[in-house]
C-alpha positions as a Python dict, from the first residue, in 0.01 Angstrom:
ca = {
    (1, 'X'): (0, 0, 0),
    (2, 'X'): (-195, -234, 90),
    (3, 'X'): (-551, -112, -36),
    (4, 'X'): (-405, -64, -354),
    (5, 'X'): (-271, -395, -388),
    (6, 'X'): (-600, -516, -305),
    (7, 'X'): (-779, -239, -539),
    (8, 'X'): (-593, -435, -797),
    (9, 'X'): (-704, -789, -740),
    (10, 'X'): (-1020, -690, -770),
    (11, 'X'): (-984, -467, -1063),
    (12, 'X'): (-840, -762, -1222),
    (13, 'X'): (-1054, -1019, -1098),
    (14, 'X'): (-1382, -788, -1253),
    (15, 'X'): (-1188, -786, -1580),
    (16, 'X'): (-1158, -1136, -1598),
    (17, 'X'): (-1533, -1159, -1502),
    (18, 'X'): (-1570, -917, -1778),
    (19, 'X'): (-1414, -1148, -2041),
    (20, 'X'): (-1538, -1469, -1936),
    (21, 'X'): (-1619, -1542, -2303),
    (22, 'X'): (-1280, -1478, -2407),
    (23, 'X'): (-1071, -1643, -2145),
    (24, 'X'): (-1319, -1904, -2075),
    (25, 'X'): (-1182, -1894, -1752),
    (26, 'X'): (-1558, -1986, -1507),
    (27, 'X'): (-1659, -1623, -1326),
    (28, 'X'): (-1739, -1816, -1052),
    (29, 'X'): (-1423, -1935, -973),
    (30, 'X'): (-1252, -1588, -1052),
    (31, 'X'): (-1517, -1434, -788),
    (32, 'X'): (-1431, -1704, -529),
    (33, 'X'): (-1044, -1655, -567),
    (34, 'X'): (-1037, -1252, -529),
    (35, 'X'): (-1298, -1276, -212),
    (36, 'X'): (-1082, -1502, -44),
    (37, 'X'): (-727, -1384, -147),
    (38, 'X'): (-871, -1001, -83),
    (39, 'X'): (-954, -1175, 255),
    (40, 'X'): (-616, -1306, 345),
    (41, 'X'): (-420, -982, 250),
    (42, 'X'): (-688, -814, 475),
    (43, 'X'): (-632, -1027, 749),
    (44, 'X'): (-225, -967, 693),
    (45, 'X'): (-277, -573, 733),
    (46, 'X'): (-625, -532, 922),
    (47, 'X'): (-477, -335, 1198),
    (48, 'X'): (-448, -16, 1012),
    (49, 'X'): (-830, -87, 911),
    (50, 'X'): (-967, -181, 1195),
    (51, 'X'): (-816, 98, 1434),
    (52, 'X'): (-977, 328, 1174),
    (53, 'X'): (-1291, 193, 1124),
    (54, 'X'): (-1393, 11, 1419),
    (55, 'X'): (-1185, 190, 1632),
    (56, 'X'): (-1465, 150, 1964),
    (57, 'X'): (-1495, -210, 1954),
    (58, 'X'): (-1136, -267, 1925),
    (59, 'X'): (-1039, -110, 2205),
    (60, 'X'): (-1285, -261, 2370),
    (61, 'X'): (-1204, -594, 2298),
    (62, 'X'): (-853, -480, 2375),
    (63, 'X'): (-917, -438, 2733),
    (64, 'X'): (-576, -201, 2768),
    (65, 'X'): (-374, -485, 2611),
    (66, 'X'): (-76, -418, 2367),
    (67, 'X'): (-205, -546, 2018),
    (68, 'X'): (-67, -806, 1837),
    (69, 'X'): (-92, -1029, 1524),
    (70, 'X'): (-342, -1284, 1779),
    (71, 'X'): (-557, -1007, 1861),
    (72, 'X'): (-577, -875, 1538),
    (73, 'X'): (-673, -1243, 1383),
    (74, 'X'): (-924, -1286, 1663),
    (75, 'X'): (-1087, -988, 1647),
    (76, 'X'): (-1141, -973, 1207),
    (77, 'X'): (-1259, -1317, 1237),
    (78, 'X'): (-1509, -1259, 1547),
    (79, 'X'): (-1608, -901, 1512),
    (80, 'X'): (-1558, -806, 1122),
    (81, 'X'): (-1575, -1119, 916),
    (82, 'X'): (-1898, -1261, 1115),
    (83, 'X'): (-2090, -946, 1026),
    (84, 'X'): (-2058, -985, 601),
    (85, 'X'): (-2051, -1408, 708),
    (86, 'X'): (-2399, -1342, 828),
    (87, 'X'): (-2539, -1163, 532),
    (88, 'X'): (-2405, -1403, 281),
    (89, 'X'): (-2502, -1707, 441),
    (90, 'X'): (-2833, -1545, 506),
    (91, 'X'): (-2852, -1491, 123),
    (92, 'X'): (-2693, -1827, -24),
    (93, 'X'): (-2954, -2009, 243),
    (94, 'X'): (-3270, -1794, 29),
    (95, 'X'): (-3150, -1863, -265),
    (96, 'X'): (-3074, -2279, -217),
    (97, 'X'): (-3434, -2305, -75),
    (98, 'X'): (-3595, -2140, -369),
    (99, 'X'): (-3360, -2391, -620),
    (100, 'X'): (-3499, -2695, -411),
    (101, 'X'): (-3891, -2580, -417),
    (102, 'X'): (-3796, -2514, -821),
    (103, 'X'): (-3654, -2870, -861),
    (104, 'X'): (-3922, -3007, -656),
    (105, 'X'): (-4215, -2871, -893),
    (106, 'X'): (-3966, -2939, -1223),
    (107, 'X'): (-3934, -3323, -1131),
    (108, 'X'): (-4296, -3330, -1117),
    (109, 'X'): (-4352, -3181, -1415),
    (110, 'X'): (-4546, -2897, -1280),
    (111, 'X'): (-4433, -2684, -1568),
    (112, 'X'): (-4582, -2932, -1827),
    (113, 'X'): (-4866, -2674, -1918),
    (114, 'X'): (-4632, -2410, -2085),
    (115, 'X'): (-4583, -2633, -2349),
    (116, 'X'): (-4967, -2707, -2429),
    (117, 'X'): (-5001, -2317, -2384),
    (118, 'X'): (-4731, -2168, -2582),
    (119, 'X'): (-4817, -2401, -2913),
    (120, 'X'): (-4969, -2234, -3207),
    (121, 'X'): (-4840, -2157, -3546),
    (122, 'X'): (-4908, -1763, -3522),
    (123, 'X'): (-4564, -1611, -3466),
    (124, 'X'): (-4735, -1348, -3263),
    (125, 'X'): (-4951, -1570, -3010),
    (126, 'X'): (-4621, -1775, -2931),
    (127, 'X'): (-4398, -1454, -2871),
    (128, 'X'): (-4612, -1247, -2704),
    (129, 'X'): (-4760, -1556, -2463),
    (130, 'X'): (-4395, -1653, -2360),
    (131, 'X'): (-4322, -1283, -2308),
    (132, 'X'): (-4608, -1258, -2096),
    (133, 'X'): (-4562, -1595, -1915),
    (134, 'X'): (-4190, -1565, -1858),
    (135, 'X'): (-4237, -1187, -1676),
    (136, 'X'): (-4528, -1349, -1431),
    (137, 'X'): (-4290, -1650, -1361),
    (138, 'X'): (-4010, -1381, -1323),
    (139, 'X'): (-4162, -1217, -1062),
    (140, 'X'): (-4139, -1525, -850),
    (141, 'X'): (-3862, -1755, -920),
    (142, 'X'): (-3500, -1620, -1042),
    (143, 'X'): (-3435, -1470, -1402),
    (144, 'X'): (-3180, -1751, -1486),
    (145, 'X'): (-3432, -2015, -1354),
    (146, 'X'): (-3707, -1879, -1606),
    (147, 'X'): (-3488, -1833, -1908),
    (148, 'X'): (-3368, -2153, -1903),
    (149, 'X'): (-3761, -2295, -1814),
    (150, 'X'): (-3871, -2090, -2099),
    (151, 'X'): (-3560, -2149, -2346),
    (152, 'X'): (-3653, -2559, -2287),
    (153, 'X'): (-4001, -2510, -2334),
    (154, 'X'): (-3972, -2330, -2660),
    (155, 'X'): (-3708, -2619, -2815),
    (156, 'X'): (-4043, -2861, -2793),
    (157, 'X'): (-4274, -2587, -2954),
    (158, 'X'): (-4049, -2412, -3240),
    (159, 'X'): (-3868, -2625, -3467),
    (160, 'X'): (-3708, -2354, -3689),
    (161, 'X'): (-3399, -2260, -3472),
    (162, 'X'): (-3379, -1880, -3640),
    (163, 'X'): (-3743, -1807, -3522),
    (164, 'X'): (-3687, -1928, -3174),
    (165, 'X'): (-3372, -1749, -3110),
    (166, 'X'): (-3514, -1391, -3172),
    (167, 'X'): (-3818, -1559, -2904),
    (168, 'X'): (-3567, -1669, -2673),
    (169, 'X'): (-3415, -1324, -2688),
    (170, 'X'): (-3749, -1150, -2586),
    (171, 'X'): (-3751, -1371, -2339),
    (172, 'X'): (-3434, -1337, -2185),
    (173, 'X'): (-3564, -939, -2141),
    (174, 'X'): (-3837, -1024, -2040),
    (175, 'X'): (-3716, -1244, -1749),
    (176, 'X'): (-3442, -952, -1636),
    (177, 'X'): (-3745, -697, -1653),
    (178, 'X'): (-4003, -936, -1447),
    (179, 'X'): (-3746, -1001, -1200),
    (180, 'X'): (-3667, -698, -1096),
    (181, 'X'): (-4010, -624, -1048),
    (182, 'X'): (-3998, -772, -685),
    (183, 'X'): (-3784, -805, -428),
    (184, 'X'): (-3782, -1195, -460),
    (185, 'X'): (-3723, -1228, -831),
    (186, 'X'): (-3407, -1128, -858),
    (187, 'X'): (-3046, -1156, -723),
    (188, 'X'): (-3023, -769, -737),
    (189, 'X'): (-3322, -676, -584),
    (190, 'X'): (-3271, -929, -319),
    (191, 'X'): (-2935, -766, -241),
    (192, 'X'): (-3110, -448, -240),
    (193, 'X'): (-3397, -563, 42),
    (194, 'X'): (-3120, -758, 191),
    (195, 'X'): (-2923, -420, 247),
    (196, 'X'): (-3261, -306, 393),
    (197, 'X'): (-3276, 0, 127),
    (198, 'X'): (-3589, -98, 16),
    (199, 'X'): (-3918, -241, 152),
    (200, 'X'): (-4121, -508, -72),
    (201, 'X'): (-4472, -344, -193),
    (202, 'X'): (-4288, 35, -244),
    (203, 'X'): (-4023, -140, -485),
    (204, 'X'): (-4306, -326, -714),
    (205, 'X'): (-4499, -51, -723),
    (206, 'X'): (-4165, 178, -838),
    (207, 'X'): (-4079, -89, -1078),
    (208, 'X'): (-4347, -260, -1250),
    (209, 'X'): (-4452, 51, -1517),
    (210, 'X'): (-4079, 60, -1615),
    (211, 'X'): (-4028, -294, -1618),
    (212, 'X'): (-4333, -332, -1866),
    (213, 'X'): (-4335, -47, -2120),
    (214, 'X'): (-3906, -143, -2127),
    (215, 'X'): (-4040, -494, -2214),
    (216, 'X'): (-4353, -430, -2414),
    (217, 'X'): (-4113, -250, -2698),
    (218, 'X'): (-3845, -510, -2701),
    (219, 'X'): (-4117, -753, -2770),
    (220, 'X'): (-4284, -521, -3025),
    (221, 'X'): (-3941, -454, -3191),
    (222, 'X'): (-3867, -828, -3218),
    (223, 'X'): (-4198, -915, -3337),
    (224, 'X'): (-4155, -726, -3689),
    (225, 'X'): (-3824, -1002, -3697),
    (226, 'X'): (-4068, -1268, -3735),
    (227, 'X'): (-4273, -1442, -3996),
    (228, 'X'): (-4662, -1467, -3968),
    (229, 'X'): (-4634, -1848, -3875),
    (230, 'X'): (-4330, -2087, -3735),
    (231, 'X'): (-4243, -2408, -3771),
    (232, 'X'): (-4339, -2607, -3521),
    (233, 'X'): (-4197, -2936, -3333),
    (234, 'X'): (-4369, -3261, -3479),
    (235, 'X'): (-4607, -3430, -3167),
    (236, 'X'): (-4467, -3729, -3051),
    (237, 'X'): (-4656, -3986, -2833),
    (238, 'X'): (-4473, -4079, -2531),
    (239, 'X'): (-4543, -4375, -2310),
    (240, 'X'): (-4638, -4257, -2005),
    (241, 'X'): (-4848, -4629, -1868),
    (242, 'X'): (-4681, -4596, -1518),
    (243, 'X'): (-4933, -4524, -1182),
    (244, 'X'): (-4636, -4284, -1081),
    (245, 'X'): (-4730, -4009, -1279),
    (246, 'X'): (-4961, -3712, -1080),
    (247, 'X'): (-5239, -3610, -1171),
    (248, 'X'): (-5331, -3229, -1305),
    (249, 'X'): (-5486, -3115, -1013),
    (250, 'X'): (-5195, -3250, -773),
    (251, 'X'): (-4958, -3041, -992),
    (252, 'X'): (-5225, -2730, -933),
    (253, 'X'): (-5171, -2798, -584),
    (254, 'X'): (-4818, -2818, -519),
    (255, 'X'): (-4750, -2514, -786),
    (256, 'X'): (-5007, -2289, -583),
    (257, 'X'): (-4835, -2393, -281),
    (258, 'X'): (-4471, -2338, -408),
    (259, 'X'): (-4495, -1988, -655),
    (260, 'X'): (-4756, -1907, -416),
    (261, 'X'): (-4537, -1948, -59),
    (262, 'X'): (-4279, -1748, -235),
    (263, 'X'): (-4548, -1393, -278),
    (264, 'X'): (-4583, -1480, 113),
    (265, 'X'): (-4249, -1462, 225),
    (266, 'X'): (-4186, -1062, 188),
    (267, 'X'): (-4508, -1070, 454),
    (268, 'X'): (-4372, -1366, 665),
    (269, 'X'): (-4030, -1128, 705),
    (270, 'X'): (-4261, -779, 792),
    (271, 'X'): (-4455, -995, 1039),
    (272, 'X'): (-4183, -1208, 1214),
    (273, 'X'): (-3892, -974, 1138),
    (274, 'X'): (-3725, -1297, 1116),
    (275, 'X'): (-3412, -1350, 798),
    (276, 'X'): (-3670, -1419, 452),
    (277, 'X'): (-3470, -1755, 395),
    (278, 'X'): (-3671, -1879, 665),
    (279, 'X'): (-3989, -1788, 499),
    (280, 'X'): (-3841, -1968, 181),
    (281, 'X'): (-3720, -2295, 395),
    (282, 'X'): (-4054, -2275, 577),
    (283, 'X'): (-4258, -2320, 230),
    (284, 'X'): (-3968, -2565, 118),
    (285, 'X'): (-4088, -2784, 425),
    (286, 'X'): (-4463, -2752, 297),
    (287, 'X'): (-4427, -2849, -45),
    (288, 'X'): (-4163, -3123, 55),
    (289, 'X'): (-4430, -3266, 288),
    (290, 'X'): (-4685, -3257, -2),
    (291, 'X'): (-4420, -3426, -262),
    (292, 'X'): (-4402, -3712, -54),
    (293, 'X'): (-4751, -3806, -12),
    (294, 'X'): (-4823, -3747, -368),
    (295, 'X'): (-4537, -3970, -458),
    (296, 'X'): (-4555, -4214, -172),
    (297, 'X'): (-4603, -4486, -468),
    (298, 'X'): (-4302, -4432, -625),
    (299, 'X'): (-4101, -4372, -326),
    (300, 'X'): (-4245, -4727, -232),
    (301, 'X'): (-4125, -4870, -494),
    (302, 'X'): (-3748, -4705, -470),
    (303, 'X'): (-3777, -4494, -826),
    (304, 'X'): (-3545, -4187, -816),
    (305, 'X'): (-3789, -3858, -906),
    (306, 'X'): (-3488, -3745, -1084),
    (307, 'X'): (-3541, -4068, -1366),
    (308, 'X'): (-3874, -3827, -1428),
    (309, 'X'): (-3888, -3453, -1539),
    (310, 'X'): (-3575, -3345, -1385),
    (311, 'X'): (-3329, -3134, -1582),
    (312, 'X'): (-2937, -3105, -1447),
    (313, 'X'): (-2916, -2804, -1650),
    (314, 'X'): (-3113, -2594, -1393),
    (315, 'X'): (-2952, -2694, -1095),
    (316, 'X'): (-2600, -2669, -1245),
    (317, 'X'): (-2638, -2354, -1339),
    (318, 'X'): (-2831, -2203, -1023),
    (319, 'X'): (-2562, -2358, -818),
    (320, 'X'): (-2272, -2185, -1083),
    (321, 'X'): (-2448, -1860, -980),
    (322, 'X'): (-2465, -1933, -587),
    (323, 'X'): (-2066, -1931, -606),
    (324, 'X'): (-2048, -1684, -803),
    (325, 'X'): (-2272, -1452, -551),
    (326, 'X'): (-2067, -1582, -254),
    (327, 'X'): (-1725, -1527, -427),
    (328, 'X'): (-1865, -1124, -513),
    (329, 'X'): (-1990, -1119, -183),
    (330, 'X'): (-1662, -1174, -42),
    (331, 'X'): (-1450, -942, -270),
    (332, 'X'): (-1732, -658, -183),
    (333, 'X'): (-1689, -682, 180),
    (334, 'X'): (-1325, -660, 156),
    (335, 'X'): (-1347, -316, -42),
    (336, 'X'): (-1586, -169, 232),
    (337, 'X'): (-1341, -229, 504),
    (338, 'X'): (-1023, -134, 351),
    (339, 'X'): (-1190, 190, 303),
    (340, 'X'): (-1206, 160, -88),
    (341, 'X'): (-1600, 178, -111),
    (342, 'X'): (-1578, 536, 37),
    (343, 'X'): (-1273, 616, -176),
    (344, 'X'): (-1491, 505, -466),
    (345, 'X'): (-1787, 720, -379),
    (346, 'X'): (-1636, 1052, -334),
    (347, 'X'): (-1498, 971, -721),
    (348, 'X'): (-1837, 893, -842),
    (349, 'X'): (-1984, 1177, -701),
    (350, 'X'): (-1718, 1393, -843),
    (351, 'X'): (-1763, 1257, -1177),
    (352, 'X'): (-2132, 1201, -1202),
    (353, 'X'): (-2339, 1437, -944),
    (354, 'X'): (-2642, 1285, -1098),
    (355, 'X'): (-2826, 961, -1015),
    (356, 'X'): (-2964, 908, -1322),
    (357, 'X'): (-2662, 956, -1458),
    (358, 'X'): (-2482, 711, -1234),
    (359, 'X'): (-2788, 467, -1351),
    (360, 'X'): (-2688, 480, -1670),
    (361, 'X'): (-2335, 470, -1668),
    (362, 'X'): (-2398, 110, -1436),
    (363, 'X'): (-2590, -22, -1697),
    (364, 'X'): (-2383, 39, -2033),
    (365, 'X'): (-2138, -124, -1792),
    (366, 'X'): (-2339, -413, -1697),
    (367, 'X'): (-2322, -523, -2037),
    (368, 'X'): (-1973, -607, -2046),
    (369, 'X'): (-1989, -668, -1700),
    (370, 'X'): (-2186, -956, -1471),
    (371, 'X'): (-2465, -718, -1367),
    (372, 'X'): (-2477, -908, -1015),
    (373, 'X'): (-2119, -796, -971),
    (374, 'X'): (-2238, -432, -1049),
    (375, 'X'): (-2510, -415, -844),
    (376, 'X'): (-2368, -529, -555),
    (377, 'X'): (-2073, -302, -538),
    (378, 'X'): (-2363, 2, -632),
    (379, 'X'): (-2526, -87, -352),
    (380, 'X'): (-2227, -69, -82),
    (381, 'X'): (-2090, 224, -248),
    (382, 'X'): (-2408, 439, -57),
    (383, 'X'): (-2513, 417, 262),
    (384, 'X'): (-2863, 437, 341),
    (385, 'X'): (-2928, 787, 470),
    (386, 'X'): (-3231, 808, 739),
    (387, 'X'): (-3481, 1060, 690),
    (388, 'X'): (-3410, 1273, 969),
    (389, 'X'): (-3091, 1310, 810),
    (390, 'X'): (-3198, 1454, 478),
    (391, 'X'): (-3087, 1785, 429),
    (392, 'X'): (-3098, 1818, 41),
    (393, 'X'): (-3289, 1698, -261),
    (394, 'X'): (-2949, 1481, -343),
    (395, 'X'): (-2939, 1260, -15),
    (396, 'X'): (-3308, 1231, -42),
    (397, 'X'): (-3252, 1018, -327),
    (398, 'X'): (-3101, 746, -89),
    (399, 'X'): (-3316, 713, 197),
    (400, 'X'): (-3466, 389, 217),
    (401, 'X'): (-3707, 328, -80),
    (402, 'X'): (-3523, 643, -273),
    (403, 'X'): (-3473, 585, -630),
    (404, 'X'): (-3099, 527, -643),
    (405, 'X'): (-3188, 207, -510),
    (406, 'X'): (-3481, 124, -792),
    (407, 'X'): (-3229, 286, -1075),
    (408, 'X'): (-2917, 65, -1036),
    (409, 'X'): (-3150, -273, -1021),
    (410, 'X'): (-3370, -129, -1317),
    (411, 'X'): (-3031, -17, -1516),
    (412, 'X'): (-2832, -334, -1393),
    (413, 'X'): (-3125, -577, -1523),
    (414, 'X'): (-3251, -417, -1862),
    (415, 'X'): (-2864, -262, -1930),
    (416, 'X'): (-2737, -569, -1862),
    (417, 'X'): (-2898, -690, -2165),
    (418, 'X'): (-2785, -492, -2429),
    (419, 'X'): (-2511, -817, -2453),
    (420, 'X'): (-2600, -1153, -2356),
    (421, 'X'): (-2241, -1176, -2161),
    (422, 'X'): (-2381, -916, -1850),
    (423, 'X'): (-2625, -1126, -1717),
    (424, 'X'): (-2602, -1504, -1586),
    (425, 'X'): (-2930, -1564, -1789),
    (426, 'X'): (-2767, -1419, -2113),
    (427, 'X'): (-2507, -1705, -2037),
    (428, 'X'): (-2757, -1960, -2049),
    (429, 'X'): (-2955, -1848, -2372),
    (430, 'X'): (-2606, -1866, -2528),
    (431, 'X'): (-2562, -2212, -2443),
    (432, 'X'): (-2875, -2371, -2448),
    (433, 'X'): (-2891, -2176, -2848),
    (434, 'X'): (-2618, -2249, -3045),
    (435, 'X'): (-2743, -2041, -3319),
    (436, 'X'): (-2733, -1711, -3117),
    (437, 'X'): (-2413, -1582, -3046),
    (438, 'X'): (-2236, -1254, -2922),
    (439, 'X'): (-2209, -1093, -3264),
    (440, 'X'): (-2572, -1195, -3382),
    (441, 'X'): (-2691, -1051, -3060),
    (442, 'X'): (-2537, -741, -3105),
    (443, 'X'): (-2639, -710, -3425),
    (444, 'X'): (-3025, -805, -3383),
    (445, 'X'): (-3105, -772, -3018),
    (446, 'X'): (-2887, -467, -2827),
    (447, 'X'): (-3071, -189, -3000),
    (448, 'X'): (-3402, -321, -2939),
    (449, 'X'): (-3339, -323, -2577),
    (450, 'X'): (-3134, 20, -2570),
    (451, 'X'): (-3492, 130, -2668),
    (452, 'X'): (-3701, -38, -2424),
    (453, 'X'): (-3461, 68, -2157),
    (454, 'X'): (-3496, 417, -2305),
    (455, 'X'): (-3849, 439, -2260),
    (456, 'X'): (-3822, 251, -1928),
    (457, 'X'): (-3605, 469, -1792),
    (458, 'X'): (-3795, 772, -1934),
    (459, 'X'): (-4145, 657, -1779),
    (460, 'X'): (-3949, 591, -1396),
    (461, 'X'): (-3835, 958, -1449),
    (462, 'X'): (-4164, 1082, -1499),
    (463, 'X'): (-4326, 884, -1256),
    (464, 'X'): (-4077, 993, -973),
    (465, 'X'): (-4062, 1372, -1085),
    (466, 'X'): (-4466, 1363, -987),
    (467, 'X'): (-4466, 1198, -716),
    (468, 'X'): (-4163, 1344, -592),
}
């Protein structure tokens, strides 16, 4: 009785993370409350669980002892709670260190260059230049982080706000597809080399031809949207007569050292076998260093960094998304031990005996639901098979660096898409353009990217039938 009633808090809880935009009711706070209420009616029933499923240790830490409700508390908080504990902190630590190095170069205004780049009146150089731009950032930093970089960036270049929304569309694709290129540049993949399913240079090198061609024809589809030229922003001259200000080869220097510590850390980890947030706090401690000395003047002088190229928006919404990945962290580990994650495999495989299949199906429903949420109950609903193991062309597909894995962050990204609503970064572009909205989207934007993940999804087949 008890795994259904906590089937249905989460079913319910997804369903009001499905309809966020209808309840207005935050997704974050909806994750938080079914991870720890699924926690609590664990605890209340976790002998019938435990026994089953970690039936060694606990009668080991039994000793011969009769159990009770204290042993039972004792042993789900030391021996089964720690273990998920440890991965989420491990993961919420990555992804706070890689906000502060972003706020860090954002305060000093190491992004300032987009803006001279991006500017032109040809409809074509602007989309195709954020595009590009906003799938190399992508790579690095987080797909909400770069939308909402990009979306900023844009309001200073193109004045007409019909022209920049189908441009803030292609990026928003574009910053889904980039960041699933690597195992740093998104919360899915992350989750994915978290789990240990995939290892760094094998998962670019899987991705990155998909992850183009699905965002090369989005951008060529939305291109024929435009006119020939746009209306740009009028220049204004700002004051900027302070000594506080750095120079453009002390920006150079601590964006090198920031985007470029973050391509390190994937090595740091295979070296040191040590967590990747370390890698991530280690360059945090490096470019913090650097921030200082550059801005030893102002510091001097007691003026905030935040009075200077900072933007709440960013940090507001990275730290929305932290809670968010906690609270679905919490809710997932809950459904693996009441034995619901296995219950929910045998039905998939039942229903769809085909991963490709199973890809899609994850991301048509990414796009009504949070495509984090998706991806990380894909994830635990397989267990990484060894090779030794293999005995048929079906498990071989979830071995570590099989293409289950690369399918449900490829289909959870670019299907997550086809409506703003299944992907934090779809959130953002919503708010930050108040002339886009769910039905324009639809209307303009959802077929476009059904093609590109189409013909993403077609190339990745290819590609893995060869090599294969």
């Amino acid at each position: 009785m008890m795994t259904i009633a906590i089937g249905v808090l989460m079913l319910l809880g997804y369903c009001l993370i499905a309809t966020e935009h209808l309840t207005n009711i935050n997704k974050a706070a909806t994750a938080m409350f079914v991870g720890v209420v699924g926690w609590i009616l664990f605890m209340m029933t976790g002998t019938e669980y435990i026994s089953t499923l970690h039936a060694e240790e606990w009668n080991e830490f039994l000793g011969g002892a009769t159990p009770d409700w204290a042993h039972q508390q004792t042993f789900v908080a030391q021996h089964v709670f720690t273990n998920h504990a440890v991965y989420i902190c491990s993961l919420v630590m990555y992804m706070l260190s890689t906000i502060a190095i972003v706020d860090v170069l954002n305060s000093n205004e190491c992004f300032s260059f987009l803006k001279s780049w991006i500017k032109n009146r040809n409809s074509r150089y602007v989309l195709w230049l954020s595009v590009l731009l906003t799938f190399l950032i992508s790579c690095n930093l987080d797909n909400l982080t770069t939308t909402i970089l990009m979306l900023l960036v844009l309001k200073k270049v193109v004045a007409n706000d019909k022209q920049r929304i189908f441009i803030g569309a292609a990026v928003l694709v574009a910053a889904n597809c980039g960041g699933c290129c690597t195992v740093i540049g998104d919360i899915t993949s992350l989750m994915v080399w978290y789990k240990g399913a995939v290892t760094p240079a094998n998962f670019s090198g899987a991705m990155i031809i998909p992850s183009i061609l699905a965002t090369c024809v989005v951008t060529y589809l939305v291109q024929r949207k435009l006119p020939a030229t746009l209306d740009l922003v009028r220049s204004t001259v700002m004051f900027r007569g302070d000594d506080h200000v750095l120079t453009s080869w002390q920006r150079i220097s601590l964006t090198v050292l920031g985007m470029g510590g973050l391509w390190f850390i994937p090595t740091f980890h295979r070296i040191t076998m040590l967590p990747p947030f370390l890698g991530s706090l280690c360059v945090l401690c490096l470019l913090w260093v650097l921030n200082e000395i550059y801005n030893r003047k102002r510091i001097r002088t007691e003026q905030p960094s935040i009075l200077r190229g900072s933007d709440h928006r960013l940090l507001y919404q990275s730290m929305q998304v932290i809670m968010f990945v906690i609270g679905m962290c919490l809710a997932v580990s809950v459904l693996i031990e009441c034995g619901a994650m296995h219950y929910l495999h045998n039905l998939i495989e039942k229903i769809f005996p085909n991963i490709y299949i199973i890809g899609a199906a994850m991301g048509f429903v990414s796009a009504a639901l949070d495509n984090v949420a998706l991806v990380l109950t894909g994830i635990n609903i397989y267990d990484i098979i060894p090779a030794e193991s293999v005995n048929s062309d079906y498990t071989s597909f979830f071995t570590q660096n099989g293409p289950y894995w690369h399918l449900i962050v490829f289909c959870g990204a670019v299907g997550g898409c086809l409506l703003p609503i299944g992907n934090t970064a779809g959130y953002a572009f919503l708010k930050l353009e108040n002339e886009a909205s769910g039905t324009w989207y639809l209307k303009n934007i959802a077929l476009k990217v059904l093609c590109g993940w189409a013909v993403g999804l077609a190339a990745y087949y290819v590609i893995d039938y060869f090599i294969r």
